[in-house]
C-alpha positions in Angstrom: 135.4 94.8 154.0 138.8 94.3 155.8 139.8 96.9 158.3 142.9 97.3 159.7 144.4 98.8 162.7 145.6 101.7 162.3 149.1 103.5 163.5 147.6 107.1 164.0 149.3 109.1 166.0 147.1 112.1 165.7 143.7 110.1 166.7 144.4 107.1 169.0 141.4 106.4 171.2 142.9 103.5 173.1 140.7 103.4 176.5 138.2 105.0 175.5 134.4 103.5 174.7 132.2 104.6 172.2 128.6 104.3 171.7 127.3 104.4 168.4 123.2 104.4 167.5 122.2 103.4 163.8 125.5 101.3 163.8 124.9 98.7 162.0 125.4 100.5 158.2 126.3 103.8 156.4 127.8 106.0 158.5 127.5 104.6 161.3 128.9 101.4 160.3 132.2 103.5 159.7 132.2 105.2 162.6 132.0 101.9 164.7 135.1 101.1 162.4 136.9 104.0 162.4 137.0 104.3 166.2 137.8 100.5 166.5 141.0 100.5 164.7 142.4 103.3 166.4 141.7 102.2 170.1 138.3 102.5 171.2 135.8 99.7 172.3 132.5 100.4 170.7 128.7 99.4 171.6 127.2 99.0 168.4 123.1 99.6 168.4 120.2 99.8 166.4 117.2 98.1 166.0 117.9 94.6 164.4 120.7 92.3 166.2 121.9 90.5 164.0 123.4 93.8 162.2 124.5 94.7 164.9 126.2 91.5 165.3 128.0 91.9 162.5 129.4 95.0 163.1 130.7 94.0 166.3 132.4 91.0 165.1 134.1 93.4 162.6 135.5 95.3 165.6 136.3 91.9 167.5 139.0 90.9 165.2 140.6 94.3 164.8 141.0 93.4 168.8 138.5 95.7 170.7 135.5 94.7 173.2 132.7 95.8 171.9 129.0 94.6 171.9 125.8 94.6 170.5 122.7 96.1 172.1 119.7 96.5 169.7 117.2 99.5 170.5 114.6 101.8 168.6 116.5 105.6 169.0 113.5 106.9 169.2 112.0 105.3 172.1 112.7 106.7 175.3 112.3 103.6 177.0 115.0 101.4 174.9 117.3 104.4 175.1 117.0 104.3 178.6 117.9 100.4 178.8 120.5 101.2 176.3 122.3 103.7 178.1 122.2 101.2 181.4 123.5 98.2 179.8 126.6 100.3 177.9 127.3 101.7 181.2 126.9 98.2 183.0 129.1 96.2 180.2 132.3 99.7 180.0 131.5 101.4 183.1 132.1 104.5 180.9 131.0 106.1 177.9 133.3 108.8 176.3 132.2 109.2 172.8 128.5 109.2 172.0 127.7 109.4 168.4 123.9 109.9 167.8 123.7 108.7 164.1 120.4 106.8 163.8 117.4 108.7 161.2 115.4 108.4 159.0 114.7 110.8 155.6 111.4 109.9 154.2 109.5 112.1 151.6 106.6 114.0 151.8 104.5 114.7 149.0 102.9 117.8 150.7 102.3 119.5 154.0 98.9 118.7 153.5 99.3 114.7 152.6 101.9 114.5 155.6 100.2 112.3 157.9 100.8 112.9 162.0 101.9 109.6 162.5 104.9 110.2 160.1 105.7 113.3 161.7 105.8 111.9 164.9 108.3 109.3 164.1 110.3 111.1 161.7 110.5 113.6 165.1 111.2 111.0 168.0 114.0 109.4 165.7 115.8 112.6 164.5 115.5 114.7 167.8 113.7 113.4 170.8 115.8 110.0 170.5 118.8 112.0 170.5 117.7 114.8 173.1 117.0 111.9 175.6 120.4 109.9 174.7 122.0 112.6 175.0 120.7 113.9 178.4 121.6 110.4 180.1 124.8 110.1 178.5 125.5 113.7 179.2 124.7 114.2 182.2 127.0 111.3 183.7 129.7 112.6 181.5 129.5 116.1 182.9 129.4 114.5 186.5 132.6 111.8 185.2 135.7 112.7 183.0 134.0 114.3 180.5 132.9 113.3 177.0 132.3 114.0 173.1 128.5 113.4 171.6 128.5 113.9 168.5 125.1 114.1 167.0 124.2 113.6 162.9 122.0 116.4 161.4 122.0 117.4 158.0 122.5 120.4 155.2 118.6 119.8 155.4 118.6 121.5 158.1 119.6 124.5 156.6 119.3 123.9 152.9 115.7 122.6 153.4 113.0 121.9 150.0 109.7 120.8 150.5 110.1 117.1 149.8 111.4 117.2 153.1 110.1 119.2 155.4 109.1 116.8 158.4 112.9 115.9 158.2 114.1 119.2 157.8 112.6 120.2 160.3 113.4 117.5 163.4 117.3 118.2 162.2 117.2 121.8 162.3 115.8 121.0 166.1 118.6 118.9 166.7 121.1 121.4 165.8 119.4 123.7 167.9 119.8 121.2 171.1 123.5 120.5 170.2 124.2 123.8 170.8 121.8 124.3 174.1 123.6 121.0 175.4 126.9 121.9 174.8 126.1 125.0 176.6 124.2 122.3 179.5 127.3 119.7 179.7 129.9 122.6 179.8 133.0 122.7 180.5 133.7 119.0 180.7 131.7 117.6 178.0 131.7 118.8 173.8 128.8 119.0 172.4 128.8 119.3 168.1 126.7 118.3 165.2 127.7 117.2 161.3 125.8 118.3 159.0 126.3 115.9 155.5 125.5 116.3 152.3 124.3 113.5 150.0 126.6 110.2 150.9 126.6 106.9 148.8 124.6 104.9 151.6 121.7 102.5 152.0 119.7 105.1 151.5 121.3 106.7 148.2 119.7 103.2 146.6 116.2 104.5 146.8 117.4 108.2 145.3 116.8 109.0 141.7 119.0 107.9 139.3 119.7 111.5 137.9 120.0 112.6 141.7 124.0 112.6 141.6 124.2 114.4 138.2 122.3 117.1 139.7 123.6 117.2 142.9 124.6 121.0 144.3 127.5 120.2 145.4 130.9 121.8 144.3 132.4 118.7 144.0 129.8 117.1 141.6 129.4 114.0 143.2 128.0 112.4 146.1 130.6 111.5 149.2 132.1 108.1 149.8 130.6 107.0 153.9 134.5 107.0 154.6 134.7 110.3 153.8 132.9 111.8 157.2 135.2 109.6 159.2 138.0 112.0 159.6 135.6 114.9 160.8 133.7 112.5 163.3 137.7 112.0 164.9 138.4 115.5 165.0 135.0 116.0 167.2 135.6 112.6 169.4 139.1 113.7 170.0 141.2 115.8 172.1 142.0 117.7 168.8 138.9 119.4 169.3 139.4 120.4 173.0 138.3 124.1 172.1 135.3 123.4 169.8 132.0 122.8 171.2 128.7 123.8 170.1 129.6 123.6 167.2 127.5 122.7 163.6 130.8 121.1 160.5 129.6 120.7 157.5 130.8 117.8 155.0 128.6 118.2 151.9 131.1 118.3 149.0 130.4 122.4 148.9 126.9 122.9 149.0 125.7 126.7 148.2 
């Protein structure tokens, strides 16, 4: 898809650098974008390179730096070795936008397996807790910063199909609000909670999923259809909201 560079006087990001986890696709992939052709260089990551390679090559020709650094967002190792090599390529980061997850269903509490748990856990909230914390804290101790971290209307609409996730989201919004009271006054700390988006993932839904969807719109969103709320948070725009959780379901009850 051809993106241009956009004249946007309300959200130009020239100078500043964003990092971006599960930004390869989705919404992630239009974040990276988004950011791009208004200004910002981006460091596009998740786990396979080659996707991330893509992306970035995207963002090249709109004219931004930007670069690829593959890592597992839920491993606190990689996440540590990301956050070092973002910092040693930009020097800076100013927009962290921790998007990477993963929504698997359970059949039951009592067929959900530890192991799933665990990683359904470390990639929707210890992954961000820890990115956060290292990106945070040198933000708080720099210029400042936006993170911007990706839950869900799971997290407060939650059904048993998806409990594990659920769960790990509702702990991230809990975080995004204890950070933001952390990284204070320098630093913003807000979540997104989306409804059902046409993504990678919406392939593997039901067919019948859309027609039933809750929403008061009656369909599910378009990925480019987050973008303007993850500008708001990553701008200036938002200088006065912080701990904050924005929904952008489509009018869920």
């Amino acid at each position: 898809m051809e993106v241009e560079v956009m004249n946007d006087h309300l959200f130009d990001f020239t100078g500043k650098v964003a990092l971006v986890t599960g930004g390869s696709r989705g919404l992630g992939r239009e974040a990276c974008l988004a950011l791009a052709s208004r200004g910002a260089d981006v460091v596009v990551s998740s786990r396979k390179r080659d996707a991330c390679e893509a992306v970035v090559a995207e963002i090249r020709a709109l004219g931004r730096r930007a670069i690829a650094i593959p890592a597992h967002a839920g491993r606190w190792e990689e996440l540590d070795l990301l956050a070092a090599a973002a910092y040693a390529e930009f020097g800076r980061i100013d927009i962290l936008i921790n998007n990477a997850g993963m929504s698997p269903i359970a059949p039951s509490s009592l067929a959900t397996e530890e192991k799933l748990i665990d990683a359904v856990l470390s990639l929707n909230f210890k992954g961000p807790f820890r990115l956060a914390a290292l990106v945070g804290t040198r933000m708080a101790a720099g210029a400042g910063g936006s993170i911007i971290n990706i839950s869900s209307m799971g997290a407060i609409r939650p059904s048993a199909l998806i409990a594990p996730y659920a769960g790990a989201k509702a702990a991230l919004n809990a975080i995004t609000r204890a950070q933001a009271e952390e990284f204070a006054p320098k630093v913003r700390v807000n979540a997104i909670l989306p409804g059902s988006f046409r993504t990678d993932i919406s392939k593997h839904w039901p067919e019948d999923k859309e027609a039933t969807t809750p929403a008061m719109m009656k369909r599910f969103g378009e990925p480019n259809e987050i973008v303007t709320a993850i500008l708001y948070l990553a701008s200036s725009h938002s200088s006065f909201t912080t701990g904050t959780l924005l929904r952008v379901d489509g009018g869920w009850p």
